[in-house]
C-alpha positions as CSV (number, residue, x, y, z in Angstrom):
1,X,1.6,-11.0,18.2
2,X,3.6,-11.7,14.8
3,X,7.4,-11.3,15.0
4,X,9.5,-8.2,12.9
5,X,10.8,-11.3,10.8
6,X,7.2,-12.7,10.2
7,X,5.8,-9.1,8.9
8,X,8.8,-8.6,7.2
9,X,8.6,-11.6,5.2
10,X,4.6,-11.0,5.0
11,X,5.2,-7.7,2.8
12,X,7.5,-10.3,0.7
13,X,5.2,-12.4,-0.1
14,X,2.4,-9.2,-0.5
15,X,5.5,-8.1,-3.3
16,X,5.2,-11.7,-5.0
17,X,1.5,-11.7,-5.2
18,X,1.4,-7.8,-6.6
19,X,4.0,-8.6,-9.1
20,X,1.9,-12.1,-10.2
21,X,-1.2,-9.3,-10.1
22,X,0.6,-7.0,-12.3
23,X,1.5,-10.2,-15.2
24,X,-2.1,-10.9,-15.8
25,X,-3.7,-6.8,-15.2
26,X,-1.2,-5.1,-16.9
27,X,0.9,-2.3,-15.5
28,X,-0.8,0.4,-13.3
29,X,-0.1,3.7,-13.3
30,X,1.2,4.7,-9.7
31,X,4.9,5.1,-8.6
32,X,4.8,6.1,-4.5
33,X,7.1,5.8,-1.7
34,X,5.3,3.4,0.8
35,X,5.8,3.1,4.4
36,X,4.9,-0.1,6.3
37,X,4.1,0.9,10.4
38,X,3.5,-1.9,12.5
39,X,2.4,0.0,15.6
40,X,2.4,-2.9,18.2
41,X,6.2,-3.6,16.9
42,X,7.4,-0.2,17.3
43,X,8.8,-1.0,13.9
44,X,8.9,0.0,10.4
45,X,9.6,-1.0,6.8
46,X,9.4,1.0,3.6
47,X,9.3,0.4,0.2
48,X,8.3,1.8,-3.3
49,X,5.1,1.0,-5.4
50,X,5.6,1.1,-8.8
51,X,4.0,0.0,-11.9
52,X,1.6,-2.1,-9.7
53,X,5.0,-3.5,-7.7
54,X,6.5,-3.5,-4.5
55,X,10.2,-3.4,-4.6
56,X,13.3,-2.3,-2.5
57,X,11.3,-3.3,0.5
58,X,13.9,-2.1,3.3
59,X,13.5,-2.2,7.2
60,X,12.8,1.4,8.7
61,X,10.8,4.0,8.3
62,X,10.2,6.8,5.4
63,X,8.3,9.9,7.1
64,X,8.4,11.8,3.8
65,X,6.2,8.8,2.1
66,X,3.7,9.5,0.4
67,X,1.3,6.2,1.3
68,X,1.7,5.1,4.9
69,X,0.1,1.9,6.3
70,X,-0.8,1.4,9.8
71,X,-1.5,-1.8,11.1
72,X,-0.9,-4.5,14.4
73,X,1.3,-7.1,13.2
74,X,-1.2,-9.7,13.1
75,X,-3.6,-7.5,11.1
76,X,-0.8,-6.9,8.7
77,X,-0.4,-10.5,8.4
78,X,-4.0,-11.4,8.0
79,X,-4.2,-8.5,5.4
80,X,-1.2,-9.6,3.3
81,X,-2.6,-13.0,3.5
82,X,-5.9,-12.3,2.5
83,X,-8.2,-13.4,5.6
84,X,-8.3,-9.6,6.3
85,X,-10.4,-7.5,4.1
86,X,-8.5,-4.1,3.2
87,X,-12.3,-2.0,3.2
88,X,-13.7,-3.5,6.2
89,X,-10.3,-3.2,7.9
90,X,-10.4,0.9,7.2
91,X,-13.9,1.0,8.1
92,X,-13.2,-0.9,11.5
93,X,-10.2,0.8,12.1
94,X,-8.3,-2.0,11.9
95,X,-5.6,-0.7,10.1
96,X,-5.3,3.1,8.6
97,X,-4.1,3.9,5.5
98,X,-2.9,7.7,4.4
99,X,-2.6,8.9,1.3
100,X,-4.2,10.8,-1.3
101,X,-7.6,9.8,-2.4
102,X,-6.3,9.1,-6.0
103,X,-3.5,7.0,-4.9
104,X,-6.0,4.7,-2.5
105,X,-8.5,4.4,-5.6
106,X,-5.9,3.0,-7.5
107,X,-4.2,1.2,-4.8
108,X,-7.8,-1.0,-4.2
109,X,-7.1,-2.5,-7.9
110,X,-3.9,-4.1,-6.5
111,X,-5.7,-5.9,-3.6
């Protein structure tokens, strides 16, 4: 199990690699509240995408957000670090992911 500190600095680092993503593909078009839920934890962080960004990542949670991730903290980890694919992860039940269909169509062309 992955510490608060270690999935904290894991949605960092997920916020450094979207930002290096958003350099080369341009800008996308999708500014959401996000909410982080690590479930074995009992923590949270939140934080908003925008412009294919994650910024004001903040410790807590955001019930009114409109894209919520659900995860273990050593999925989230494997997910931010790529050993984790996002589809199979949903599929498996690995992690679950709310939000409207639109926003997760556009949210696979960050990952």
């Amino acid at each position: 199990m992955a510490t608060v500190d270690e999935c904290r600095q894991a949605l960092h680092d997920l916020a450094a690699k979207l930002a290096a993503n958003a350099e080369t593909q341009g800008k996308l078009d999708l500014d959401r509240t996000l909410a982080c839920r690590v479930t074995d934890l009992e923590t949270a962080f939140h934080a908003r995408l925008t412009g294919g960004r994650l910024v004001d990542i903040t410790d807590g949670d955001d019930p009114r957000a409109k894209i919520a991730l659900i995860a273990a903290s050593d999925d989230l980890i494997a997910l931010t670090q790529g050993r984790l694919d996002v589809t199979r992860a949903i599929a498996s039940r690995q992690i679950s992911v709310k939000a409207n269909p639109f926003d997760l169509l556009k949210l696979r062309k960050l990952l």
